[in-house]
N, C-alpha and C positions, 0 to 999 in steps of 0.2 A: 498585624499586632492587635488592631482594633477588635478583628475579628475572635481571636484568641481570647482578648481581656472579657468581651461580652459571653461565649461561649463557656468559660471559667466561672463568671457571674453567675448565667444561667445552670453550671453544670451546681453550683453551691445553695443555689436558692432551691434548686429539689431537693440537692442532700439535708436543707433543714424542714422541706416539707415532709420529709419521710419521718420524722422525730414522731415521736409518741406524744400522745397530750402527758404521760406522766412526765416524759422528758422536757418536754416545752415550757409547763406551770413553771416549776422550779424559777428555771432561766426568766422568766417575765417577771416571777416577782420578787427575784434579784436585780432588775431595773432592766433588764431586755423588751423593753414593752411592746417594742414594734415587731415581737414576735408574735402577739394577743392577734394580729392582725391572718396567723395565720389559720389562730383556731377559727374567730368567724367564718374563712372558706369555707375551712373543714365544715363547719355546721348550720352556715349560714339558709342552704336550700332546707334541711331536716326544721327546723326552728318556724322557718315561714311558714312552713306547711301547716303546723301546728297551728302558729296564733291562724294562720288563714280559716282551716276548717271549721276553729271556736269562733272567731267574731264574724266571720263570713263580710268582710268589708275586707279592699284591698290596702285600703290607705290607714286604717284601724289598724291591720296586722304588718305592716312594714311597719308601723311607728312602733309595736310594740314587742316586733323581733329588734329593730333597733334598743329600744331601751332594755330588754334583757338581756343584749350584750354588753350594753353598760353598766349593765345592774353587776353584772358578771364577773367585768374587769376591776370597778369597785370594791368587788369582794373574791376576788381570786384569793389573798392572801390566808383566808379562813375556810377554804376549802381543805377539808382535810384528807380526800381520797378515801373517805369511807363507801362511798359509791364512785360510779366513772364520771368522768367528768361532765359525759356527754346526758348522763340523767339529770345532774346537780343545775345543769344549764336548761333541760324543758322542765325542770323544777318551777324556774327563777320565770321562764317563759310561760308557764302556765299561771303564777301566779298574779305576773302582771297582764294574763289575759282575762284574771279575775276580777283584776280591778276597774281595769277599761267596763268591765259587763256590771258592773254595779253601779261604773257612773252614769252609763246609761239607763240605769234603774231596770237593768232584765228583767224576768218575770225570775230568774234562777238567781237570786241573786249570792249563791253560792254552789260553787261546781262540787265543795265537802256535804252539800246537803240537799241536792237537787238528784236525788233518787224517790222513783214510785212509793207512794204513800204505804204498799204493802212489801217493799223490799225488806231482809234482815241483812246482820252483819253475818251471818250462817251462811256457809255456803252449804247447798244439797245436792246430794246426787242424783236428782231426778232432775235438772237444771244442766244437766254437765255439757261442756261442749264438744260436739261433736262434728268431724268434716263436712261442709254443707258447698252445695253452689257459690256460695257467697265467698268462702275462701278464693275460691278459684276466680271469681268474678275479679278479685282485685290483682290476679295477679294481667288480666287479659287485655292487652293496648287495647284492644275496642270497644272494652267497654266502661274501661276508664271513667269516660266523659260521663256516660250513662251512672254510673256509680255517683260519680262526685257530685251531681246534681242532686239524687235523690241522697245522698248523706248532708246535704244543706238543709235541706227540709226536716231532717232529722232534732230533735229537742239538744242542747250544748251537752249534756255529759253522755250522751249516747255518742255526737259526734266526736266526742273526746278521748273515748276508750275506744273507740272501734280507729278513729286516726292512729293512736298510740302502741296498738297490737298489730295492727294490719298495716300502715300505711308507715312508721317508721319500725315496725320489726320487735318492740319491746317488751322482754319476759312480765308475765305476772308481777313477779315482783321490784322491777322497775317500772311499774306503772303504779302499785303501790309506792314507792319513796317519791315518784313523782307530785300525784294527787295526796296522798298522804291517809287512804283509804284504806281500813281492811277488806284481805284478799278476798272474802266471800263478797263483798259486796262489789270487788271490783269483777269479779267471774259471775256474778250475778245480774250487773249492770249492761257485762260482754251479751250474756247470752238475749237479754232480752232487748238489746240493741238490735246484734245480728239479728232475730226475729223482725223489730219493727223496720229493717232495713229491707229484707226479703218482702214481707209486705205490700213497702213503698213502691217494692222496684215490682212487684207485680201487678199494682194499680196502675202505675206508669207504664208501662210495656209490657206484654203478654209472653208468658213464660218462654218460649223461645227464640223470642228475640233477645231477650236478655243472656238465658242461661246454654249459652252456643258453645 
C-alpha cells in the first residue's frame, strides 16, 4: 500500500511537471505557489548560465540567479505573456546582473550602452553573419572548456550576446526583448563578438587544436 501511495505521488508530480509555463502561471498566482517551485527547475541551470558568463564570479551569479527568481515570483502576477515566459525571466536576470556590475563600478557600467564607440543602430549587410567555426565549436564536448575560458576574457556585452544566441539558443528577437537593444545593434554586437572570440581562441591555441 505504502508502495502504491508513493508511486501515485511520484506518478502526479510528473503529470504537473509536464504543465506548460502558460499552464502553471495561472495556477500560482491563483495561490498555487508551491508550483513557482517548479518553474526554477525548469530554468534554474539556463538563468545560471547567464548571470555566470556576465559577472564571471560564482557566488555573484548564484546570488543573482537567486534574486531573479525572486524578482520573478514578485512579479509573476503582471506578466502578461506578451513574450514567453522564459525571455521575461533572463529579462529580470539580466537586469539584476546589471546592477551587481555597476555596484561594482564596472568599467561598462551599462550592458544598454557598452557597445564600440563606432557601432550604429543600423544593421549592414557587409556585417551579416555567416556559419563559421565558431558555431560549431560550441556545439563540440571538447572543446567546451576551451571556449568558455576564452569567452571570460571576452568584454560583458560580447559575453552577453554570444551566451544568449549560442549557449541558451535565443532568436534575434528575444535577445532584443531581453537587453532591450535594437536588432542592428544586437547582430552587430553578435558579429563582432564572434570575431573577437575567434581571435582569442586563436592567440590561445593554434588553429587546430581548437577548430578539430
Amino acid at each position: 500500500m505504502k508502495h502504491f501511495l508513493r508511486t501515485d505521488g511520484q506518478r502526479k508530480r510528473k503529470l504537473t511537471m509536464s504543465f506548460s509555463d502558460e499552464e502553471l502561471i495561472p495556477r500560482i498566482c491563483a495561490g498555487e505557489t508551491k508550483l513557482f517551485e517548479l518553474l526554477v527547475k525548469r530554468y534554474q541551470d539556463k538563468i545560471f548560465t547567464l548571470t555566470m558568463r556576465v559577472l564571471k564570479n560564482r557566488e555573484d551569479a548564484e546570488e543573482a540567479a537567486q534574486d531573479a527568481f525572486v524578482r520573478a515570483f514578485r512579479a509573476l502576477s503582471k506578466f502578461k505573456g506578451d513574450a514567453q515566459f522564459g525571455t521575461w525571466l533572463y529579462r529580470i536576470a539580466y537586469n539584476v546582473c546589471l546592477t551587481k556590475l555597476e555596484s561594482r563600478k564596472n568599467i561598462f557600467q551599462s550592458l544598454d550602452v557598452a557597445f564600440d564607440a563606432d557601432d550604429d543602430d543600423e544593421y549592414h549587410p557587409e556585417v551579416a553573419i555567416e556559419p563559421s567555426a565558431v558555431d560549431t565549436d560550441f556545439e563540440k564536448a571538447e572543446t567546451k572548456e576551451i571556449v568558455r575560458k576564452a569567452l571570460a576574457k571576452l568584454p560583458v556585452h560580447y559575453r552577453t550576446v554570444l551566451t544568449l544566441f549560442y549557449l541558451e539558443e535565443l532568436s534575434y528577437e528575444e535577445i532584443c526583448d531581453v537587453t532591450k537593444l535594437p536588432m542592428g545593434t544586437i547582430k552587430t554586437q553578435l558579429y563582432r563578438a564572434r570575431n573577437a572570440l575567434q581571435k582569442l581562441l586563436a592567440q590561445m591555441y593554434s588553429k587546430d587544436e581548437v577548430f578539430v
